[in-house]
N, CA, C, O and CB atoms as a CASP TS submission, in Angstrom:
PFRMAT TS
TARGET T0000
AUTHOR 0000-0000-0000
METHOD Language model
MODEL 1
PARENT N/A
ATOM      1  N   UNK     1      -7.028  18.155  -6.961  1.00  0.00           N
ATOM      2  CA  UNK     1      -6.241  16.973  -6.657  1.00  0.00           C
ATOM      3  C   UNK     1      -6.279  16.019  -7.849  1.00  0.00           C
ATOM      4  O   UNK     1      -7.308  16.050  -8.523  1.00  0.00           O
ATOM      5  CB  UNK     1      -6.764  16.277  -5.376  1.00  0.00           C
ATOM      6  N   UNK     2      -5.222  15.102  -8.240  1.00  0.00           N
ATOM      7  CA  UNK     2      -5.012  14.539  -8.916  1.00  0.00           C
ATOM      8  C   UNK     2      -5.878  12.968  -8.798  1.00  0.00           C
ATOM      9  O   UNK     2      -5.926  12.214  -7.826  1.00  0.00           O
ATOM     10  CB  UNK     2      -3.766  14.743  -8.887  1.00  0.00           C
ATOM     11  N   UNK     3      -6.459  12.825 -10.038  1.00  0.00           N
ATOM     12  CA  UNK     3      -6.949  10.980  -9.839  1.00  0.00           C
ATOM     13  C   UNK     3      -6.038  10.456  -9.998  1.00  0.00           C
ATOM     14  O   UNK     3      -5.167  10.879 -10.758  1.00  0.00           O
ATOM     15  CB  UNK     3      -7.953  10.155 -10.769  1.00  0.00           C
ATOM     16  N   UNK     4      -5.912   8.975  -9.094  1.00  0.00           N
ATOM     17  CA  UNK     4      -4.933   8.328  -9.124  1.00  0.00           C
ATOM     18  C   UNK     4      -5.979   6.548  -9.416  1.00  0.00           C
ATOM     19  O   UNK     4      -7.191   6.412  -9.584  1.00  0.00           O
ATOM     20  CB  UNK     4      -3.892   8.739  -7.572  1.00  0.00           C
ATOM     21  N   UNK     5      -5.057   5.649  -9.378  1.00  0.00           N
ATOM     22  CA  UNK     5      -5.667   4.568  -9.042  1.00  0.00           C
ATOM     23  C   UNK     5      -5.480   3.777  -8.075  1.00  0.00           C
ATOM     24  O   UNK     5      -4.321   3.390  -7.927  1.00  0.00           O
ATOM     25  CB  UNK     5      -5.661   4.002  -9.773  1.00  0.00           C
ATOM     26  N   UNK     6      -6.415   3.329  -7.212  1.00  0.00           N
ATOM     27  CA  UNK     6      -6.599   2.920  -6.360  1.00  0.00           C
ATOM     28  C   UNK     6      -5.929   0.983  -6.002  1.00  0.00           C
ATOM     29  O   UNK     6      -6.125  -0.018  -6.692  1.00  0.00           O
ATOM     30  CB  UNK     6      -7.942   3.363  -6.437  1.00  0.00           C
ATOM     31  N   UNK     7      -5.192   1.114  -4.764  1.00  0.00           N
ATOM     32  CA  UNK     7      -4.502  -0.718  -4.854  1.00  0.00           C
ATOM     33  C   UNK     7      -4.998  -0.761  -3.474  1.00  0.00           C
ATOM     34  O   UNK     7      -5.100   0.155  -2.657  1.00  0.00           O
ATOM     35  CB  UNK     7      -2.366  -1.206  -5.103  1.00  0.00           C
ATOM     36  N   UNK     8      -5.266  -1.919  -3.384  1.00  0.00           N
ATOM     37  CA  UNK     8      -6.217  -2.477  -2.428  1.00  0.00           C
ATOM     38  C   UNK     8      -4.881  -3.562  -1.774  1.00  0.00           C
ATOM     39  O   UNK     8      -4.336  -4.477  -2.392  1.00  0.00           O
ATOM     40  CB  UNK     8      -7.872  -3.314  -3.274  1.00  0.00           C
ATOM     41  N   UNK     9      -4.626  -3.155  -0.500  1.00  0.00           N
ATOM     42  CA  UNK     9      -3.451  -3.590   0.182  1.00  0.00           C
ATOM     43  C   UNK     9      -4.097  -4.772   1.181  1.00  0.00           C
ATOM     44  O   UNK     9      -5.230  -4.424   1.515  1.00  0.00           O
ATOM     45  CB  UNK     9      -2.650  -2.257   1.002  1.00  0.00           C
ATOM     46  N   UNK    10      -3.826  -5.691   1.592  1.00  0.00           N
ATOM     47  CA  UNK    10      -4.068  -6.867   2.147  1.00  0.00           C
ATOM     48  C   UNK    10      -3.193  -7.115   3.165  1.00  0.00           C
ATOM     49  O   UNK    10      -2.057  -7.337   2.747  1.00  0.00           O
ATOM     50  CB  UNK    10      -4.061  -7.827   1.278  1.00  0.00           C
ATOM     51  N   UNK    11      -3.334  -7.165   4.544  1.00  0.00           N
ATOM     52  CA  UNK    11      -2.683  -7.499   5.592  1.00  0.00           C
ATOM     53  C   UNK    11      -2.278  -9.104   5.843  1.00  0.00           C
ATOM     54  O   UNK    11      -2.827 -10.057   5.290  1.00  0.00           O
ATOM     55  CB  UNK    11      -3.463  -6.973   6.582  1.00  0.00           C
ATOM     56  N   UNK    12      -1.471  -9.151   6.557  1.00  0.00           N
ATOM     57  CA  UNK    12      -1.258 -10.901   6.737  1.00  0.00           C
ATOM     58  C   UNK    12      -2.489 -11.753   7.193  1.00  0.00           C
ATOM     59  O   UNK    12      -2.738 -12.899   6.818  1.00  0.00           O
ATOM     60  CB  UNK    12      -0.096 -11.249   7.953  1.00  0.00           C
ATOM     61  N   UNK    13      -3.418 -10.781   8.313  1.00  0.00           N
ATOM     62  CA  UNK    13      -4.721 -11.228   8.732  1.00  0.00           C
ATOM     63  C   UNK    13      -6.116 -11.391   7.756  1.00  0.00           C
ATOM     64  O   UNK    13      -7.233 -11.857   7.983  1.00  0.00           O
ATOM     65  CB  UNK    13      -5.000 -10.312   9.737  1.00  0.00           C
ATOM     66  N   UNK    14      -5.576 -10.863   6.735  1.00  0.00           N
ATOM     67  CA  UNK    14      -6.906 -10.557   5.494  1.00  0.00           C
ATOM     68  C   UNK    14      -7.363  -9.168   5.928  1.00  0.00           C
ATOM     69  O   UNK    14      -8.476  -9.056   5.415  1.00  0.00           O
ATOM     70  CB  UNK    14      -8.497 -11.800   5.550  1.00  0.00           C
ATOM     71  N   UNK    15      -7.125  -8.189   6.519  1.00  0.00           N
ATOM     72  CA  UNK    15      -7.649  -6.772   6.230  1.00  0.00           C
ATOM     73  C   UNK    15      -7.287  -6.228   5.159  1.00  0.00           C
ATOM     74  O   UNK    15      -6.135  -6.309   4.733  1.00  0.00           O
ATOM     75  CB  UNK    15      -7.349  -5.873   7.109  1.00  0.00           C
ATOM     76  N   UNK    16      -8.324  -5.538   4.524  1.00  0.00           N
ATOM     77  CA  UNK    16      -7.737  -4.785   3.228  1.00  0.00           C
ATOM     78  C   UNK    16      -7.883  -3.605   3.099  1.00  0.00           C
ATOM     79  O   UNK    16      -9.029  -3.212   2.878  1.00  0.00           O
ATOM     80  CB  UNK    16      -8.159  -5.150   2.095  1.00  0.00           C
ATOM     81  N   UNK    17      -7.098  -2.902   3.162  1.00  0.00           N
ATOM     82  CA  UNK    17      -7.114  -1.770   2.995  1.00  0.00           C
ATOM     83  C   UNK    17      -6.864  -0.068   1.245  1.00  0.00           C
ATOM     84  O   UNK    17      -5.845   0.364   0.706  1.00  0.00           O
ATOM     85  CB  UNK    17      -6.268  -2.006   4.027  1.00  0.00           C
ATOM     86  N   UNK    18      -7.658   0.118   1.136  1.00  0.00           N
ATOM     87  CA  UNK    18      -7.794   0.737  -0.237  1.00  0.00           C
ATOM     88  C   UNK    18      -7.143   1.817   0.090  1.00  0.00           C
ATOM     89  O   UNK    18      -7.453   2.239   1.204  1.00  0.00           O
ATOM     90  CB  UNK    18      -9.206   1.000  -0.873  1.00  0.00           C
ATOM     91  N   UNK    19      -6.102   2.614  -0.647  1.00  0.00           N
ATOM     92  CA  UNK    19      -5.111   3.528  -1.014  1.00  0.00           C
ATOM     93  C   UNK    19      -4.646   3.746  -2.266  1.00  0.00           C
ATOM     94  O   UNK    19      -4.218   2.779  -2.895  1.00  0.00           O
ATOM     95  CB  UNK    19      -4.179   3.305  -0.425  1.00  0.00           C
ATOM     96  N   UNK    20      -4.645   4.808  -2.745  1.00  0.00           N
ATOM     97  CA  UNK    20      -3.818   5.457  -3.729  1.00  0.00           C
ATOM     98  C   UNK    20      -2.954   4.760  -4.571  1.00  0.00           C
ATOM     99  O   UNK    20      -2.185   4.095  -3.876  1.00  0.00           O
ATOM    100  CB  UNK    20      -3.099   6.293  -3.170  1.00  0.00           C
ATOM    101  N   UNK    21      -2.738   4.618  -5.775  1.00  0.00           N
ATOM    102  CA  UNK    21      -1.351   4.016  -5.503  1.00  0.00           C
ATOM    103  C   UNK    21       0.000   4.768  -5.340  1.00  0.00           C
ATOM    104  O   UNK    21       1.098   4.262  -5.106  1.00  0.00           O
ATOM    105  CB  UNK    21      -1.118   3.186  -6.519  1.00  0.00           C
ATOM    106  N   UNK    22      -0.288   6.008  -5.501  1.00  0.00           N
ATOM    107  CA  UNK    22       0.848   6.561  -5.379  1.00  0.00           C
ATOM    108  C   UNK    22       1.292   6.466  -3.956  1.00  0.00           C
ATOM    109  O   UNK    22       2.269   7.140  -3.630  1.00  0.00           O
ATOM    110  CB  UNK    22       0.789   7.837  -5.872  1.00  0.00           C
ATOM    111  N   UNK    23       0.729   5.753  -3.113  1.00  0.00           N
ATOM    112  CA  UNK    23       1.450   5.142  -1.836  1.00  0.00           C
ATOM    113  C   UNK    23       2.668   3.811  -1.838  1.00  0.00           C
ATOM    114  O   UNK    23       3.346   3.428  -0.885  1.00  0.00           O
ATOM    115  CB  UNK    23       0.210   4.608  -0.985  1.00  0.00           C
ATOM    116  N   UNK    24       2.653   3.272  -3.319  1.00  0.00           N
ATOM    117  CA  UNK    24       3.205   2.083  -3.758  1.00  0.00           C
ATOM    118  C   UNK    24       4.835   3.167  -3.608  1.00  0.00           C
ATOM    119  O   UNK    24       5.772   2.673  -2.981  1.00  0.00           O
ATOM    120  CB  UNK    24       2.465   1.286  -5.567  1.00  0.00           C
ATOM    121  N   UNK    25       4.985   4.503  -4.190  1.00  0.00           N
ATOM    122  CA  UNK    25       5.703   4.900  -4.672  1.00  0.00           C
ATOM    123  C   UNK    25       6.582   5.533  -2.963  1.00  0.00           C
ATOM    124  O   UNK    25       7.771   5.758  -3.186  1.00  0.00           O
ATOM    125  CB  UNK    25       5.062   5.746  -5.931  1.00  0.00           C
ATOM    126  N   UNK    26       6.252   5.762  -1.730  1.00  0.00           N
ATOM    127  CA  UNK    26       6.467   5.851  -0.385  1.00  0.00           C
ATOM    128  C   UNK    26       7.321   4.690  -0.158  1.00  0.00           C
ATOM    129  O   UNK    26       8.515   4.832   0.104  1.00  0.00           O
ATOM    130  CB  UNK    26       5.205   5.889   0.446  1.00  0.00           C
ATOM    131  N   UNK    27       6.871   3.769  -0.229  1.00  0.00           N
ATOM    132  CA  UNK    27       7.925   2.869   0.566  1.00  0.00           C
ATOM    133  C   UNK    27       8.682   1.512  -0.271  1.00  0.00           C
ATOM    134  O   UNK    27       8.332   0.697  -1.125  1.00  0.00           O
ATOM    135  CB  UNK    27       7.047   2.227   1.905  1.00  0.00           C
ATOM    136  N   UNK    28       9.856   1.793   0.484  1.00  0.00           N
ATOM    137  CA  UNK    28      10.558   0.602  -0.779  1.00  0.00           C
ATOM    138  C   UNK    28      10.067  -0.974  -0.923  1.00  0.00           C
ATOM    139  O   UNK    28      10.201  -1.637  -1.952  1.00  0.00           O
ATOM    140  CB  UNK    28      12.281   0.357  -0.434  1.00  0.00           C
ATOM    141  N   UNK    29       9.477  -1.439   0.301  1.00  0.00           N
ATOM    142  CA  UNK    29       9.042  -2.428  -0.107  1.00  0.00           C
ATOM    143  C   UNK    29       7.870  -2.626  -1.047  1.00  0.00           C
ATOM    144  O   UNK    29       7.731  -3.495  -1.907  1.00  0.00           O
ATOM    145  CB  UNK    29       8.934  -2.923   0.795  1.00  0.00           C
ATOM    146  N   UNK    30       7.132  -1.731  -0.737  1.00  0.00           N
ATOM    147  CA  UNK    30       5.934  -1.589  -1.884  1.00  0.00           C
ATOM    148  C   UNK    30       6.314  -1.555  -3.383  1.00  0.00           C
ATOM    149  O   UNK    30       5.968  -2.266  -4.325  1.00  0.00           O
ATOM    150  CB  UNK    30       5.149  -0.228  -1.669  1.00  0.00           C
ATOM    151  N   UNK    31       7.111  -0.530  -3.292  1.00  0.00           N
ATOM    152  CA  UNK    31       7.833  -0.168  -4.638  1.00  0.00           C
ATOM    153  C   UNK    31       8.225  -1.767  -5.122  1.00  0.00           C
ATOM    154  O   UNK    31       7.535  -2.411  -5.912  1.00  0.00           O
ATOM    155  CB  UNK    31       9.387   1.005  -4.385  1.00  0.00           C
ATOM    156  N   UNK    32       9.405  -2.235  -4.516  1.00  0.00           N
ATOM    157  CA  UNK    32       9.811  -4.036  -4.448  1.00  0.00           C
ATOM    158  C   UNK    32       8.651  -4.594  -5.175  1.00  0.00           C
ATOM    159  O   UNK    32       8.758  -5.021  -6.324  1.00  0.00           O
ATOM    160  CB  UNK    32       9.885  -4.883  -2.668  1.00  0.00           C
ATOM    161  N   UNK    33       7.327  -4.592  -4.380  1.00  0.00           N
ATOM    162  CA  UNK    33       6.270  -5.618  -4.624  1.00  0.00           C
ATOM    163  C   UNK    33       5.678  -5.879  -6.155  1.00  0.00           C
ATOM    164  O   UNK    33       5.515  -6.830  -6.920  1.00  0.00           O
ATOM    165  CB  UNK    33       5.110  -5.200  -3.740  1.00  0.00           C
ATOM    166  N   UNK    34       5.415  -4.164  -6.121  1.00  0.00           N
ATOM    167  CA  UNK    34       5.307  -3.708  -7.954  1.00  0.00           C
ATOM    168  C   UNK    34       6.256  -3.791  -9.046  1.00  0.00           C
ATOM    169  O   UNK    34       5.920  -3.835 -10.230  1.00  0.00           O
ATOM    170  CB  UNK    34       5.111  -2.321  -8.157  1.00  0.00           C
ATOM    171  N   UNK    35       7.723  -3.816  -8.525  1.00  0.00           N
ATOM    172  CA  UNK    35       8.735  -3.993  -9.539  1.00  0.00           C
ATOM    173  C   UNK    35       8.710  -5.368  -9.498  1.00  0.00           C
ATOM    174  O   UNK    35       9.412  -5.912 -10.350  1.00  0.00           O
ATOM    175  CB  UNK    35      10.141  -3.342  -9.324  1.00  0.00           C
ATOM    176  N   UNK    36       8.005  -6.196  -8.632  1.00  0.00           N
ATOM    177  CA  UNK    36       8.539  -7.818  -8.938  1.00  0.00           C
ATOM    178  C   UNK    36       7.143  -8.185  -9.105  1.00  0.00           C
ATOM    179  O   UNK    36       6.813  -9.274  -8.636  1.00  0.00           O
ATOM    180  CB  UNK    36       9.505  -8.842  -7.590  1.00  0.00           C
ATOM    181  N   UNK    37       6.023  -7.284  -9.843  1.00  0.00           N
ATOM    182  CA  UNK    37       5.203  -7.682 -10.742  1.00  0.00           C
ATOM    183  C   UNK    37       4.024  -8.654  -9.370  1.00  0.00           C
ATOM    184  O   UNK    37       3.428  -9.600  -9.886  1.00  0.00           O
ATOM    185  CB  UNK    37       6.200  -8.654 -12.185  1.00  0.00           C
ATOM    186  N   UNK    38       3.755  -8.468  -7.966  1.00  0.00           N
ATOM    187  CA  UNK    38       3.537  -8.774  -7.251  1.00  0.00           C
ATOM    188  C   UNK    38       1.850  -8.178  -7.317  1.00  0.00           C
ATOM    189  O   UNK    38       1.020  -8.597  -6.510  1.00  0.00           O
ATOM    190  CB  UNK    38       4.561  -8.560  -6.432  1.00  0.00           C
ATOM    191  N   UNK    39       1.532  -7.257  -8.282  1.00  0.00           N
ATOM    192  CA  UNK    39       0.089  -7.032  -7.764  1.00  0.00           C
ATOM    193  C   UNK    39      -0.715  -7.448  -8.897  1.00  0.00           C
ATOM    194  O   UNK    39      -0.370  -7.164 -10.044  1.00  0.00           O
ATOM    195  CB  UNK    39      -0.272  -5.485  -7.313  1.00  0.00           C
ATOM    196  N   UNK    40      -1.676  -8.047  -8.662  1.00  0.00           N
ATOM    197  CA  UNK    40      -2.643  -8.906  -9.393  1.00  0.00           C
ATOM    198  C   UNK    40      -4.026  -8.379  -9.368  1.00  0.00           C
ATOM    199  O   UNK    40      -4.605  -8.543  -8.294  1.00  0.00           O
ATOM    200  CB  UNK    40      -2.656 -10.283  -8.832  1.00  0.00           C
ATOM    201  N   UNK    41      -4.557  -7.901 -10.122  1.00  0.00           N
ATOM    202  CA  UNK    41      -6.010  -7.011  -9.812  1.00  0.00           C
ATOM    203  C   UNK    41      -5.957  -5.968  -8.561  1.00  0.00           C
ATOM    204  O   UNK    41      -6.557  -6.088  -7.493  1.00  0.00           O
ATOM    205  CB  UNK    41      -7.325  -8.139  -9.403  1.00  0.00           C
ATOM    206  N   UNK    42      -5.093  -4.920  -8.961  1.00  0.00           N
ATOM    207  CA  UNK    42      -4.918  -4.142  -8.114  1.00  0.00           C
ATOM    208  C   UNK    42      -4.670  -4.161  -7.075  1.00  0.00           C
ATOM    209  O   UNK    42      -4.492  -2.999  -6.708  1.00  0.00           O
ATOM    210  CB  UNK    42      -5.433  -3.707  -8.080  1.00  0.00           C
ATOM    211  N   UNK    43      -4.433  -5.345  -5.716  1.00  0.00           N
ATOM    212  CA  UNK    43      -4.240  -6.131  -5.131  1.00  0.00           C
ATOM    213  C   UNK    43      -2.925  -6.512  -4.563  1.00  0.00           C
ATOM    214  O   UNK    43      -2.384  -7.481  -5.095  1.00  0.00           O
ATOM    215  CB  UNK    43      -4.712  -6.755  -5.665  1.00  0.00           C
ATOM    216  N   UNK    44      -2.397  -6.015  -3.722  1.00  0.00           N
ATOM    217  CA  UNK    44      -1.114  -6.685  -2.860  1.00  0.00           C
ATOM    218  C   UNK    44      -1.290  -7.400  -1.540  1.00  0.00           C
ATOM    219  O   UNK    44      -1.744  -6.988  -0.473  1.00  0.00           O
ATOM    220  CB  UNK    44      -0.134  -5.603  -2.481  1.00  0.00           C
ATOM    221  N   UNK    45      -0.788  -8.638  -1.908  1.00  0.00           N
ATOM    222  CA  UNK    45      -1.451  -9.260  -0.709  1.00  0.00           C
ATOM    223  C   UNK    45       0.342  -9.101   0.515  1.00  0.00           C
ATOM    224  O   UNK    45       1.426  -9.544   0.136  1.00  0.00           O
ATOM    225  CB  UNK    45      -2.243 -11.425  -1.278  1.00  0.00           C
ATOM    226  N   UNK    46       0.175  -8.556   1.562  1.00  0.00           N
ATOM    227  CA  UNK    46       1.170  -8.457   2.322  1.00  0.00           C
ATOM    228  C   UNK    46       1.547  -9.612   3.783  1.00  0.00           C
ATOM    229  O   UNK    46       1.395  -9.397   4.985  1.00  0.00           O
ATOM    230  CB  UNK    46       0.935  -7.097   2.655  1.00  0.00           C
ATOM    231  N   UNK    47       2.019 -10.711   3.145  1.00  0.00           N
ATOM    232  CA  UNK    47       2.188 -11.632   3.787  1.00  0.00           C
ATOM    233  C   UNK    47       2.479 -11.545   5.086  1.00  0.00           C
ATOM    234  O   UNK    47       1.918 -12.176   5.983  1.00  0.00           O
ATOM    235  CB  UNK    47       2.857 -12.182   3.284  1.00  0.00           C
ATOM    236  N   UNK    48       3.749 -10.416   5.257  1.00  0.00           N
ATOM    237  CA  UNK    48       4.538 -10.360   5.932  1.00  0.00           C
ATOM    238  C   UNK    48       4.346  -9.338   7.284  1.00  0.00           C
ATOM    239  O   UNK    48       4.945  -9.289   8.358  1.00  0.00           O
ATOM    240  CB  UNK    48       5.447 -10.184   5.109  1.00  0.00           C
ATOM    241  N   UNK    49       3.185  -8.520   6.694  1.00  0.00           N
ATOM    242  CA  UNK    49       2.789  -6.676   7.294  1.00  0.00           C
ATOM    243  C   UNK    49       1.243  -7.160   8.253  1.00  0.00           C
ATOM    244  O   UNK    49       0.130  -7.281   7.742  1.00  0.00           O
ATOM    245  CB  UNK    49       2.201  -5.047   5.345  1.00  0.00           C
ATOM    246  N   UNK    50       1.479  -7.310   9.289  1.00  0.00           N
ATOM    247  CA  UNK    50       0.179  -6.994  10.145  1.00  0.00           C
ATOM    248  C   UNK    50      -0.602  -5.760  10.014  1.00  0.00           C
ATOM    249  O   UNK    50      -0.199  -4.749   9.439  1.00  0.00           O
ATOM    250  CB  UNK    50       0.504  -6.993  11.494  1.00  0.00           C
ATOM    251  N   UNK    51      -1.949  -5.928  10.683  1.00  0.00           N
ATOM    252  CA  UNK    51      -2.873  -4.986  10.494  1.00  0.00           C
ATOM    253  C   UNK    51      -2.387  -3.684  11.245  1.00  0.00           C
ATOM    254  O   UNK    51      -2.758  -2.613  10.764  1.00  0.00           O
ATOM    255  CB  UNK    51      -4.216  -5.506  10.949  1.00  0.00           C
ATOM    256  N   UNK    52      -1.861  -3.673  11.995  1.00  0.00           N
ATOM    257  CA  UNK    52      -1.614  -3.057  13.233  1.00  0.00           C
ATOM    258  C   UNK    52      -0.357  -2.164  12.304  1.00  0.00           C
ATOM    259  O   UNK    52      -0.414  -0.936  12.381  1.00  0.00           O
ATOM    260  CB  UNK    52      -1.174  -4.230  14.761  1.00  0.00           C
ATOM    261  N   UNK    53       0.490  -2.641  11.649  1.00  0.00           N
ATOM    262  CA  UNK    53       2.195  -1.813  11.102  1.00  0.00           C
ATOM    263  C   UNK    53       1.363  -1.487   9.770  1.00  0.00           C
ATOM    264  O   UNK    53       1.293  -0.275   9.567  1.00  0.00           O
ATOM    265  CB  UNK    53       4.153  -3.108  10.787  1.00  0.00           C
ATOM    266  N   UNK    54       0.754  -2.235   8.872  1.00  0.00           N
ATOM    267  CA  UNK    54      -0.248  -1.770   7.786  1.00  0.00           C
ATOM    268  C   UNK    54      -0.938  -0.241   7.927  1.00  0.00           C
ATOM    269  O   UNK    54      -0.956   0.522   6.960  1.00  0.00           O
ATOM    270  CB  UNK    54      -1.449  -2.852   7.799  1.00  0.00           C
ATOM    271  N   UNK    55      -1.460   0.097   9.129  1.00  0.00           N
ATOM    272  CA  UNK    55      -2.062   1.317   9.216  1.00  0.00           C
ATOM    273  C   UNK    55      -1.444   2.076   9.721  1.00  0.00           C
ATOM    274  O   UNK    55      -1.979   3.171   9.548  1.00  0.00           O
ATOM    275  CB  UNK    55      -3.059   1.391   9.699  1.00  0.00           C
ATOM    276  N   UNK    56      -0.472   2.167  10.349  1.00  0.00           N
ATOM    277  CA  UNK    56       0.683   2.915  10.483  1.00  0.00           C
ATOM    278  C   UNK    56       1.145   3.543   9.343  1.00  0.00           C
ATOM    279  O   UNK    56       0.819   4.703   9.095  1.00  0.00           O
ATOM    280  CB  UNK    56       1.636   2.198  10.954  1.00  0.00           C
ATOM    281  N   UNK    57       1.968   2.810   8.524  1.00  0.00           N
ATOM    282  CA  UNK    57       2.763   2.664   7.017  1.00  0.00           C
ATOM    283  C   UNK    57       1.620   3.502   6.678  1.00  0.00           C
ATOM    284  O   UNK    57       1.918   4.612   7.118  1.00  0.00           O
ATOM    285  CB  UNK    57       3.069   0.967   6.053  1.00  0.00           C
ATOM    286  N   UNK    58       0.436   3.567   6.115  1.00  0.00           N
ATOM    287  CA  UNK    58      -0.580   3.918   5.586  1.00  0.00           C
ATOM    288  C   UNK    58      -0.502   5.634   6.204  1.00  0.00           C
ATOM    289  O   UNK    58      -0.213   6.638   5.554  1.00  0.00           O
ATOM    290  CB  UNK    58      -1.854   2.848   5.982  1.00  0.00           C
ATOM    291  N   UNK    59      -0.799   5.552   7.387  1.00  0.00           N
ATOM    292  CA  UNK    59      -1.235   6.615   7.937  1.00  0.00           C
ATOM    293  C   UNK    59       0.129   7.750   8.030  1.00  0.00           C
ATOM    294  O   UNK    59      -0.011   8.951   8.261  1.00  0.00           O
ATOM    295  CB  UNK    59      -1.914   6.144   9.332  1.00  0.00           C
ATOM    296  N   UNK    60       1.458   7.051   7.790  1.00  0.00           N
ATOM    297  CA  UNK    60       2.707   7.655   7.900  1.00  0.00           C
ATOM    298  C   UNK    60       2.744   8.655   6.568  1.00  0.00           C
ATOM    299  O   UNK    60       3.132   9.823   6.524  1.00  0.00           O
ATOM    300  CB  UNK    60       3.928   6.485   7.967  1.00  0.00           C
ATOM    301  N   UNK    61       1.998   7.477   5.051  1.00  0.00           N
ATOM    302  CA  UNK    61       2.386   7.926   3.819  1.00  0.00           C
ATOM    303  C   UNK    61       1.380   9.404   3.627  1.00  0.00           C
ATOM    304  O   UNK    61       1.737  10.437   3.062  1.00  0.00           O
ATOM    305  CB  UNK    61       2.140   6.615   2.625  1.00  0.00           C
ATOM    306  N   UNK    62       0.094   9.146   4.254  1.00  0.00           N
ATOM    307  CA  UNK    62      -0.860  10.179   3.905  1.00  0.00           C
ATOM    308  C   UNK    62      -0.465  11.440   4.374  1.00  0.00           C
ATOM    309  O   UNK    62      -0.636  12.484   3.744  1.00  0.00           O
ATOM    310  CB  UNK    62      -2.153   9.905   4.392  1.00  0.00           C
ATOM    311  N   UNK    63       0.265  11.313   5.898  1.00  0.00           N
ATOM    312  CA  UNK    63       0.917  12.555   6.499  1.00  0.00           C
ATOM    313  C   UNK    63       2.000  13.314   5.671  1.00  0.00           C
ATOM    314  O   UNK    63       2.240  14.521   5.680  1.00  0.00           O
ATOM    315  CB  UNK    63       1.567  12.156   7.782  1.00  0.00           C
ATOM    316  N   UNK    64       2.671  12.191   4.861  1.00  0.00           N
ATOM    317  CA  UNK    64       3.897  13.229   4.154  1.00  0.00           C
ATOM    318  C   UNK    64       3.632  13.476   3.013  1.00  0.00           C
ATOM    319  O   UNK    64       4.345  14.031   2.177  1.00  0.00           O
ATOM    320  CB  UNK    64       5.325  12.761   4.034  1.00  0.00           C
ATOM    321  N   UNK    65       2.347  12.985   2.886  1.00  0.00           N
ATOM    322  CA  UNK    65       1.800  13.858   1.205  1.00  0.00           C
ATOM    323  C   UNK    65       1.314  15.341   1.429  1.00  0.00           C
ATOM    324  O   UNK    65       1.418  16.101   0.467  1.00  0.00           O
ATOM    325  CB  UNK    65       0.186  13.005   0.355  1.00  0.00           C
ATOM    326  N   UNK    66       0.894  15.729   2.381  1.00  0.00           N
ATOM    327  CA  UNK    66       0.709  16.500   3.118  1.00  0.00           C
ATOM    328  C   UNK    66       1.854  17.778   3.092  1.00  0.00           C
ATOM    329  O   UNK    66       1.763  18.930   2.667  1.00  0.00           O
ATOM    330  CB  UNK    66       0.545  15.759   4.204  1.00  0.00           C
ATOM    331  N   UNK    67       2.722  17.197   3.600  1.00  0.00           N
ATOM    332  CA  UNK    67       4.253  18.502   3.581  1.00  0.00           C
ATOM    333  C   UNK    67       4.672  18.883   2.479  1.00  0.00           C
ATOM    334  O   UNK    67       5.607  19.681   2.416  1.00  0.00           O
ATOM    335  CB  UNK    67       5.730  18.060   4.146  1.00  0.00           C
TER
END
């Protein structure tokens, strides 16, 4: 398996959650966050994303790395 580097995702509640970044590259808003220069010490803070749709999204991206 490939090393990647690791972005430490931040829920609206303050959960943080550590992932890949090639999870940035799954979903367009993520993608958004990084093209508008949004992550700061590896770090996306997700204003908008509860803990609850956060691990979803998360758990959606790991499944289709998979196929």
């Amino acid at each position: 398996m490939e090393t990647t580097d690791k972005i430490v995702l931040v829920s609206k509640e303050g959960e943080k959650q550590i992932v890949d970044s090639r999870i940035l590259d799954m979903s367009e808003y993520l993608k958004e966050k990084r093209d508008n220069h949004d992550i700061h010490d590896n770090t996306v803070v997700l204003d908008n994303i509860g803990e609850n749709t956060l691990s979803r999204i998360i758990a959606f991206c790991r499944i289709y790395e998979l196929v």
